[in-house]
Structure formats: structure tokens, C-alpha cells
C-alpha positions, -999 to +999 in steps of 0.1 A: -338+355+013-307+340+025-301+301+031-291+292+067-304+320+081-335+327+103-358+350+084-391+370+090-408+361+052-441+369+035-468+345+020-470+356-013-491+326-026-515+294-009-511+260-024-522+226-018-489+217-007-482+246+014-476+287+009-451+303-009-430+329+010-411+358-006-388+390+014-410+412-007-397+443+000-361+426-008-375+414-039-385+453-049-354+468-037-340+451-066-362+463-090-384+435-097-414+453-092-450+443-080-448+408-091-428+379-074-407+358-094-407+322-091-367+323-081-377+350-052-405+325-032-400+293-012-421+266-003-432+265+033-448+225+037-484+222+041-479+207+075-459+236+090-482+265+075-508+284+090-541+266+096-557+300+080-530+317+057-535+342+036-515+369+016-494+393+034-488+372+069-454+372+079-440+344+093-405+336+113-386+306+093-352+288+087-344+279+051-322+251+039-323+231+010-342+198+009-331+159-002-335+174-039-315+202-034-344+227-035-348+255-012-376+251+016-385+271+045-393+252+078-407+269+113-383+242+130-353+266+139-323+248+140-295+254+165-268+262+142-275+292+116-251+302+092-217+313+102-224+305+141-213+273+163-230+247+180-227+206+191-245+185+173-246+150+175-233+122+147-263+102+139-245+084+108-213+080+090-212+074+051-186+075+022-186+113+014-187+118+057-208+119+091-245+134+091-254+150+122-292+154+138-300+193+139-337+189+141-345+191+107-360+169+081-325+165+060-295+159+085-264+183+076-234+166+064-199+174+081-177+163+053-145+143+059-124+166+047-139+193+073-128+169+100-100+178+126-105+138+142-130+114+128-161+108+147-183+083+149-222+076+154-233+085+188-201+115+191-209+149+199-186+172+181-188+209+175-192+228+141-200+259+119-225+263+095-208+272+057-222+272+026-203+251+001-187+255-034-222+232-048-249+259-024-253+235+000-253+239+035-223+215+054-205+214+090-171+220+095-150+211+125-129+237+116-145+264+144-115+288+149-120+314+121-157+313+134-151+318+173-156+357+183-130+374+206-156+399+222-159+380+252-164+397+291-147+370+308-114+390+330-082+375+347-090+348+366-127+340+357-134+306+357-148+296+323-162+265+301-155+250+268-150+222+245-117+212+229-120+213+193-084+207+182-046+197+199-017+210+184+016+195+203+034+223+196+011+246+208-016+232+231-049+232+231-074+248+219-109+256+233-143+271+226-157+286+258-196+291+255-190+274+224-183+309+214-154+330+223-115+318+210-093+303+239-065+278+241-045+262+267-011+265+260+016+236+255+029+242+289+000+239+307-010+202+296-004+186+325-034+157+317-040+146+285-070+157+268-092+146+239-109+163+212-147+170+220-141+171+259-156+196+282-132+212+303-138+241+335-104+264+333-091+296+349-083+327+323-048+334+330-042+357+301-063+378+281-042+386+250-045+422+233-068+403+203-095+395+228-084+359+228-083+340+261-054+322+274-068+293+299-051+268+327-064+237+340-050+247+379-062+273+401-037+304+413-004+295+431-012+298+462-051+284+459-032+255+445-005+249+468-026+228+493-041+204+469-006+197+450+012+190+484-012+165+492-016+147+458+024+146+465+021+131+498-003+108+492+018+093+459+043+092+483+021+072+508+010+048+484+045+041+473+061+034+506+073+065+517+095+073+490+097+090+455+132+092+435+120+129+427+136+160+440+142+201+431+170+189+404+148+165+388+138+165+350+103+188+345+092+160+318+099+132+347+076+153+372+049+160+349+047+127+335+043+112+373+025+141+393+006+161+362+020+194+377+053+216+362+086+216+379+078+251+399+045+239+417+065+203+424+092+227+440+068+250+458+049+220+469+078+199+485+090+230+502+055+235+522+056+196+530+091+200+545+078+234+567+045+210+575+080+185+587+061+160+568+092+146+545+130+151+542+146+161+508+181+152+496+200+147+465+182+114+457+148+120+467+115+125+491+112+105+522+076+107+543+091+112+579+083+088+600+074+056+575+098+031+565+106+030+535+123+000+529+094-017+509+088+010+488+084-001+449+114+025+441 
């Protein structure tokens, strides 16, 4: 019998307050012979047991430890079994950590230490399912070493995913189906993100590991359009001018049009073709709107 997991088990015993399951032919395998040890059956609760039971029935479970730290089965399958990922929600937070709701009678506690960003009642945030150094079944925030690399997703695809943890240095990371490893690298973070966000991306690298490499923009040339007209319409709003040109600083651009320097460039160039601005040396006009009231 093993905690966390979902189990096909035995009833090996009826009792007033429920039946008594056992993975008998576990149990033998072992060489405990015909009879069932008290240390190799769990309590299934009255309420959740078969309205006729008897010896032999087999019946699908979950088992976890209850509010005295005794093992119990329960029919209620969980979404989170042991070693897999899911989002749960924070119903409480106490001095040892938060306790998320994951359908069953005892809520699981995600300790603080197991934290990447504190969370608060009402958060949904994703975890594993470990077993501890005390037996007992706790979340961690700490996903990556469970996220597979096995995924089908190809150059291009568009995928989803929840942000689990931001490096500066490195970017972003994300688990797409709640599964599969991903992250968005440093240099394209062109919006600022937050931990436990959903975000739709493009795969733009899948690395030799089976890891995916994700951006928040579509292809070049899909992209082209919808950057040239975020630019022009900036440059609307501010009069008809923008300080910004092909020499200026990539932090400057990305800070005031979310884009790197090379789609700003590529962008500017098809407004010029379109003859909607001018460029020179100290910035981008609109053609044909004064600027002379522009807040630059």
C-alpha cells in the first residue's frame, strides 16, 4: 500500500466503523503469509464503504493520513497524487504555513519553507505532492524537478501554462498543462509577469532535453502589423512625436513599447514604407500632425 497514491485494495475485515482494506497479494509477496497484519490494513470510514461489503471486494481508493496522523483510505480521489502537479487553492494560512482545499477531509499543508512567493487565502498556486522527513504528505511550490519533458508540443505550437517562479537572470519559468518544463527566457520579458499567472505563448525552441523554450509574441512577420500600430498609436496619443529612433537604447524601448530593439526597428521601417512617419537622428514624427504640443 503506498500513501498518496490511488490504489485498487481488498476488504480484508467489516467493522462498525468501516472495513479494513489490505493489497493482499502485496502483503504475501512479502512473505507474510495467509494472515493480514494489523500494520498491512487501513481503515476505509463507515460512510464511504460499501452498503453490502464483504471479504474479498476490491475497491479503488486514495490513502492519506488523517488529523492523528493515521493512515485512512478515502473513495474521494484527490487531484494531486504523489509525485504529480496540480493548482490548488489556499483556504488558510497558519504559523508552520498555508493549507490548501484538495477535496479531502484534512487539507494538505504547503509549508513555508516550500514556498517560492508567499500566498495568501483565496490564491491559487501550483504544487507537487512529497512525502516529508515526519511520513506526512505536504505541497511544495517547488514544481521544476517534478515537470516531465515528454511533451508533443513542436516549433511554433501555441501552448498554456502557469508561472511558477521568475529568475531575473534567467526569465521565467512555466508549467504548460501544468505538466511539461518550459520557461521564457530573460530576453523575452517584455511585460512584467507574476507568479501564479496564466499565460498563452508560442514554443520557439525545443531544446535537445525535451524542455520548451516559449515567447509571449507571435512570429516576425505575424507580428509586424500589430507592433507598427501599437507604435503609431503611442505616437498618436503623444502628439505626434516619440524621442525614440534605430540608435536608441533597447532597455529605453522596451521599458516604453514592451517590444526588443529589432521588432521596434523592423516596425518603424514598415511605418516609413506605409509613409506614415519620418525618422531622424532625434526621433519619430507622424506625417502630417503637428507636433508642437506633444508631451516630449
Amino acid at each position: 500500500m503506498k500513501l498518496g497514491m490511488i490504489q485498487e485494495l481488498e476488504i480484508v475485515k467489516t467493522t462498525e466503523n468501516g472495513v479494513y482494506l489490505s493489497d493482499i497479494g502485496g502483503v504475501r509477496e512479502q512473505g507474510a503469509g495467509p494472515e493480514i497484519l494489523e500494520a498491512d490494513r487501513v481503515l476505509l470510514p463507515k460512510n464511504q464503504a460499501p452498503k453490502q461489503p464483504h471479504p474479498g471486494m476490491r475497491i479503488r481508493v486514495f490513502l492519506y493520513k488523517d488529523s492523528e496522523d493515521r493512515p485512512i483510505a478515502t473513495t474521494t480521489i484527490p487531484p494531486l497524487t504523489l509525485g504529480s502537479v496540480a493548482v490548488l487553492p489556499v483556504k488558510e494560512v497558519a504559523k508552520i504555513g498555508a493549507f490548501l482545499s484538495w477535496g479531502l477531509a484534512k487539507d494538505l499543508l504547503l509549508p513555508f519553507k516550500e514556498q517560492i512567493a508567499r500566498v495568501k487565502p483565496g490564491d491559487n498556486v501550483l504544487v507537487a505532492l512529497y512525502i516529508d522527513k515526519s511520513k506526512r504528505l505536504c505541497a511544495t511550490a517547488k514544481v521544476y524537478p517534478y515537470l516531465h519533458t515528454d511533451s508533443a508540443y513542436k516549433l511554433n505550437d501555441t501552448v498554456s501554462g502557469i508561472v511558477y517562479e521568475i529568475i531575473d537572470s534567467f526569465g521565467a519559468y512555466v508549467a504548460v498543462d501544468n505538466r511539461f518544463s518550459a520557461m521564457i527566457p530573460k530576453n523575452e520579458l517584455f511585460q512584467p509577469l507574476r507568479i501564479g499567472e496564466t499565460i498563452e505563448g508560442r514554443v520557439s525552441a525545443v531544446l535537445p532535453d525535451g524542455k520548451l523554450t516559449l515567447s509571449l509574441r507571435k512570429q516576425a512577420h505575424l507580428q509586424l502589423d500589430e507592433d507598427a500600430e501599437a507604435i503609431y498609436r503611442r505616437l498618436v496619443a503623444c502628439g505626434g512625436f516619440l524621442p525614440f529612433h534605430d540608435k536608441s537604447d533597447p532597455e529605453a524601448i522596451k521599458n516604453e513599447f514592451h517590444i526588443g530593439k529589432n521588432a521596434f526597428k523592423r516596425a518603424i521601417g514598415h511605418l516609413m514604407k506605409e509613409g506614415k512617419i519620418t525618422i531622424s537622428n532625434v526621433g519619430i514624427k507622424a506625417v502630417g500632425m503637428d507636433s508642437s504640443h506633444s508631451k516630449y
